[in-house]
C-alpha positions, 0 to 999 in steps of 0.5 A: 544298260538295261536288260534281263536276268531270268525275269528279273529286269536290271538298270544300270547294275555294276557287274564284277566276276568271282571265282564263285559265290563264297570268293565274290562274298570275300571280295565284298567284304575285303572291300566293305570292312576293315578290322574290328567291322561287325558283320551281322550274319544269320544265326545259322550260317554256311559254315565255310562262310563263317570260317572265311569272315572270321580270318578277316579279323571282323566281328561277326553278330549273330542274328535270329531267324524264324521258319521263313529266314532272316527275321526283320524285327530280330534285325532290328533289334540286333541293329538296336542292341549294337546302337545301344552300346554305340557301335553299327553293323558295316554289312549283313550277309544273308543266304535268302534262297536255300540258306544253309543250312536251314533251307527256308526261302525269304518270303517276297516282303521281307526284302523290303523291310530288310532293305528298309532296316539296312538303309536306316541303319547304314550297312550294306546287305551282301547276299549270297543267292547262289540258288537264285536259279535253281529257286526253292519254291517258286519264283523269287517275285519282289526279291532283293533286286526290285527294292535297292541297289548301289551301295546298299547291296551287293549280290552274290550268285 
């Protein structure tokens, strides 16, 4: 069905409920990776997070970011460097609102280019927008949900 979500128009989204943002991230991941998987974070990550991806026995690659987040070309590189030495990333976690502990907001186009990496690099983007509504520093136009969906990213908040 179609219908809204704060501003955000959805069609044909597929709903599960957690126990919360950090137990539906696990879920994803416990449904998405398998031992061994690597798992791109952000080089600065909610550290309850990262102790959580570590019991799941996956290899977790750092990836940098700059003052507005996650950063696009550091993506790529780390997606490059790990296809150099014949290995891919599974999934991405990433905080794109509020991310902890930095507190940068990801500036509207960098969800297309994110998006766009993720696709051409084959891994699914979990995105923990457990701020979604609280939106640090303004509205989140052009945010993740009006570039993809389906197998390609699973949002979480």
């Amino acid at each position: 069905g179609r219908g809204v979500v704060g501003d955000v128009v959805y069609d044909g989204w597929e709903v599960s409920i957690g126990g919360g943002s950090m137990s539906s991230v696990e879920l994803a991941l416990q449904l998405l990776m398998d031992p061994g998987d690597i798992l791109l974070v952000e080089e600065y990550s909610f550290t309850a997070a990262l102790d959580s991806f570590r019991s799941l026995d996956i290899t977790i690659v750092p990836v940098k970011l700059d003052n507005h987040g996650l950063s696009p070309s550091s993506l790529r590189e780390a997606c490059e460097e790990l296809k150099h030495q014949q290995l891919r990333p599974k999934a991405l976690y990433c905080v794109p609102v509020g991310q902890n502990p930095t507190g940068s907001r990801l500036p509207a186009q960098r969800y297309g280019e994110i998006y766009e990496i993720a696709r051409v690099y084959d891994f699914a983007i979990i995105e923990d927008d457990a701020y979604f509504f609280q939106q640090h520093g303004g509205a989140s136009e052009g945010g993740a949900s009006s570039v993809g969906s389906g197998r390609s990213r699973v949002g979480v908040g």
